[in-house]
C-alpha positions as CSV (number, residue, x, y, z in Angstrom):
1,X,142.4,60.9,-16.2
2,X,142.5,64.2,-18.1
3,X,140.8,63.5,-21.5
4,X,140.7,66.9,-22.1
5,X,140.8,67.6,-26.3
6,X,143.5,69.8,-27.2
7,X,141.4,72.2,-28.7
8,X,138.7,72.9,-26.3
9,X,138.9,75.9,-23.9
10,X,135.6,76.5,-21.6
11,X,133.8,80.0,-22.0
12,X,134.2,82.3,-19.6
13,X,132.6,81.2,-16.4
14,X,133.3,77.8,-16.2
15,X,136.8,76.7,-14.3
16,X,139.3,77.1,-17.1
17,X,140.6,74.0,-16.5
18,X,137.7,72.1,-17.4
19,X,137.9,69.4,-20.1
20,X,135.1,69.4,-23.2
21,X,132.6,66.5,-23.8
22,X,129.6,65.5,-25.6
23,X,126.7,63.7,-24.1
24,X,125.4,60.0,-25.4
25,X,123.3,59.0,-23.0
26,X,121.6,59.8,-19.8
27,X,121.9,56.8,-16.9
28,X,119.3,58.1,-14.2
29,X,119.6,61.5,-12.1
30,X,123.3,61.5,-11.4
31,X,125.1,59.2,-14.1
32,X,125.4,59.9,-17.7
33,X,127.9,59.2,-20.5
34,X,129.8,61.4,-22.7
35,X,132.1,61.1,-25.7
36,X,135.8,63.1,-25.2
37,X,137.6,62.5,-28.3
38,X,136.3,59.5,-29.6
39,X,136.2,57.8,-26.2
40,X,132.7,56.8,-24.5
41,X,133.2,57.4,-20.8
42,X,130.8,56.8,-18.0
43,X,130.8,60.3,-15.6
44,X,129.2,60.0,-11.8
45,X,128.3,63.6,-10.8
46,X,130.0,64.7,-8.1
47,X,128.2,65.9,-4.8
48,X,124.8,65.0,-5.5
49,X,123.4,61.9,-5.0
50,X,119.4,61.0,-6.6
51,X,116.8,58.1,-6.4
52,X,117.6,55.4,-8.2
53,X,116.1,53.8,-11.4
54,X,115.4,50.8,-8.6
55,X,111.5,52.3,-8.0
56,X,112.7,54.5,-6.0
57,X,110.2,57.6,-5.0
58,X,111.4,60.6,-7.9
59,X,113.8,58.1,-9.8
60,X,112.4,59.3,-13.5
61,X,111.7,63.0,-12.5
62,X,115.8,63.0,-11.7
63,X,116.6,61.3,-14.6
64,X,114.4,63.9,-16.7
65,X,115.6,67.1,-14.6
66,X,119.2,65.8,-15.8
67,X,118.2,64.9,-19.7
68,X,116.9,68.3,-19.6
69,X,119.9,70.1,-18.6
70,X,122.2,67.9,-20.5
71,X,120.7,66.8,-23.5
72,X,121.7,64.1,-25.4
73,X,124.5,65.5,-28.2
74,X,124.9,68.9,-26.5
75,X,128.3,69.8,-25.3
76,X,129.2,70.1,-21.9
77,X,132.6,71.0,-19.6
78,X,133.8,68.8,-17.3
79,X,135.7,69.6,-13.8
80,X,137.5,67.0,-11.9
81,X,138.2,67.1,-8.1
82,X,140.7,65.0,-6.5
83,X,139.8,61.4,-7.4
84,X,139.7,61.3,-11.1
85,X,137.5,58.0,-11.2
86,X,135.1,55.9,-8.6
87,X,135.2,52.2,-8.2
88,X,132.9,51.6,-10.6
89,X,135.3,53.1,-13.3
90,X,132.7,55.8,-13.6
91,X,134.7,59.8,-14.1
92,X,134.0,61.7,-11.1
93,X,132.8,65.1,-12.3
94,X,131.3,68.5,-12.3
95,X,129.1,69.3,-14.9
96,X,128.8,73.0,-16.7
97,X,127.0,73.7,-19.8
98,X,128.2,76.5,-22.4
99,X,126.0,79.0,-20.5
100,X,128.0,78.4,-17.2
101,X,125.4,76.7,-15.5
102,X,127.2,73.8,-12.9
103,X,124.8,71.0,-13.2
104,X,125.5,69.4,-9.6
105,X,124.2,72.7,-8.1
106,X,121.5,73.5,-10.4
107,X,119.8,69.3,-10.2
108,X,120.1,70.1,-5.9
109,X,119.0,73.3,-6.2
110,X,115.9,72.3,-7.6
111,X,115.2,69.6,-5.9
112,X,115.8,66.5,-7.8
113,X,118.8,65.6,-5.3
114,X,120.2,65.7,-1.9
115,X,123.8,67.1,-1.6
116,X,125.9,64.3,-0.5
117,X,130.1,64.5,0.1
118,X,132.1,62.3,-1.2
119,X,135.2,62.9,0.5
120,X,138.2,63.6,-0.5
121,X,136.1,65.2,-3.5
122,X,134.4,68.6,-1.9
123,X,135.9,71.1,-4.0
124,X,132.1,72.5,-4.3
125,X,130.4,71.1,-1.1
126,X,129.6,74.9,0.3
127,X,128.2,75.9,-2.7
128,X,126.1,72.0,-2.7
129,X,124.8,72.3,0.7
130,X,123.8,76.0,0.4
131,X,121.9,74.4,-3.0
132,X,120.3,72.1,-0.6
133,X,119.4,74.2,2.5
134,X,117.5,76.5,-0.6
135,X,115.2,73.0,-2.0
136,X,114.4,72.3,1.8
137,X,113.4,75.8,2.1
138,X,111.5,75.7,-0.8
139,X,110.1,72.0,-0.4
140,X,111.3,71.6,-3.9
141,X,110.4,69.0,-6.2
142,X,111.5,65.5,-4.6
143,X,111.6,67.0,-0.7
144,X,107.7,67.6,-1.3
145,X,106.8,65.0,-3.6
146,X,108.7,61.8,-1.9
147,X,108.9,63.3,1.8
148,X,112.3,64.2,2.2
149,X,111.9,67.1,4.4
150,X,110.4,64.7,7.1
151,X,113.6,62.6,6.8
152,X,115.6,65.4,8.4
153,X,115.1,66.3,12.0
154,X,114.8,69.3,13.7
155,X,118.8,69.4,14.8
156,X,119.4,68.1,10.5
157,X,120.2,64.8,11.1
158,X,118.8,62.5,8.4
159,X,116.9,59.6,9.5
160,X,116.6,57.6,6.5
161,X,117.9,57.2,3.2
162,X,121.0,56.3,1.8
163,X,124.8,57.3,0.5
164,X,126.2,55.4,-2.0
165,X,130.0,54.9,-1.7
166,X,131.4,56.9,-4.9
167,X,135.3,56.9,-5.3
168,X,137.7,56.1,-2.1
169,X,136.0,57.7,1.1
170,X,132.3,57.5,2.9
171,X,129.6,59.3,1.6
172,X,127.5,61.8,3.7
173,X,124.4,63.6,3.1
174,X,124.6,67.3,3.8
175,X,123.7,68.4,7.1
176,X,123.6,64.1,8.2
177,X,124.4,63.5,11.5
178,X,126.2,66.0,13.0
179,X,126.8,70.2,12.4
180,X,128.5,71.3,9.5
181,X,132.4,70.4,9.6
182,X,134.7,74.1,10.0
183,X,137.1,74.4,7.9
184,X,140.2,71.9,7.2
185,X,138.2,69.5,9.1
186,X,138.0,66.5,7.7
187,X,134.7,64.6,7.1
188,X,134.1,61.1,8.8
189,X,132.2,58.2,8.0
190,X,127.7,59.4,8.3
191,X,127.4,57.2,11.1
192,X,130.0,58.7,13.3
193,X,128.6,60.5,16.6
């Protein structure tokens, strides 16, 4: 799944391996498409997950927080993890603009998304849950506005909400059921004690 142009080389800042495309269209909070050489590709970012277009509390405000970091024709850099593509056929990416801004981080950080691992993909999940843990402290955005912060209890365990499935393994939202993993251990399935 590397569309990468042959041209293209990120500026510095952004993971040099990172392949150049230009946005089309915005889907909602954490979907958008992009051209890479002449090829219209659906990209799910990775790590994040955000209300739906469904009605769903904060649905538009994601959907403008991401239009307004990735406008329609601007160029962006794209990082894969380890699965290349979901289920949906959707590319499974980060996002970076020319500034080095990463996307993911920056919608989470501000609150217009949870951090939610979609394992094996959690090349960036530190740096997604400390984004997070900063909103809640903050009661940015969508953890004010649509009551997030009363979804998590007082040991972090979320108590409603969803994970969508994106690409092979379970999706959990960051700090959902149980401590942080340590490292090299693997993440279950969110409902595992």
């Amino acid at each position: 799944d590397d569309v990468r142009g042959a041209v293209d080389r990120p500026p510095p800042g952004i993971p040099e391996h990172a392949q150049a495309a230009t946005v089309t269209s915005i889907t909602d909070g954490d979907t958008l498409r992009v051209d890479v050489d002449g090829t219209n590709e659906p990209v799910r970012l990775l790590e994040l997950d955000t209300p739906e277009m469904a009605g769903d509390c904060g649905a538009d405000d994601a959907t403008e927080a991401l239009r307004a970091l990735a406008p329609v024709g601007s160029r962006l850099w794209m990082e894969a993890d380890v699965e290349g593509r979901d289920r949906y056929g959707r590319l499974l990416r980060y996002l970076y603009r020319d500034d080095g801004t990463m996307i993911n981080e920056a919608i989470v950080r501000d609150g217009w998304a949870r951090a939610t691992l979609h394992p094996p993909n959690d090349r960036h999940w530190s740096l997604m849950r400390q984004a997070q843990r900063e909103a809640q402290d903050r009661d940015a955005n969508l953890w004010a506005r649509c009551g997030w912060a009363a979804d998590v209890d007082a040991t972090g365990r979320v108590q409603s909400g969803r994970a969508e499935d994106v690409g092979g393994g379970a999706a959990a939202v960051a700090g959902a059921g149980r401590p942080a993993r340590a490292a090299g251990e693997v993440e279950g399935h969110p409902c595992d004690p």
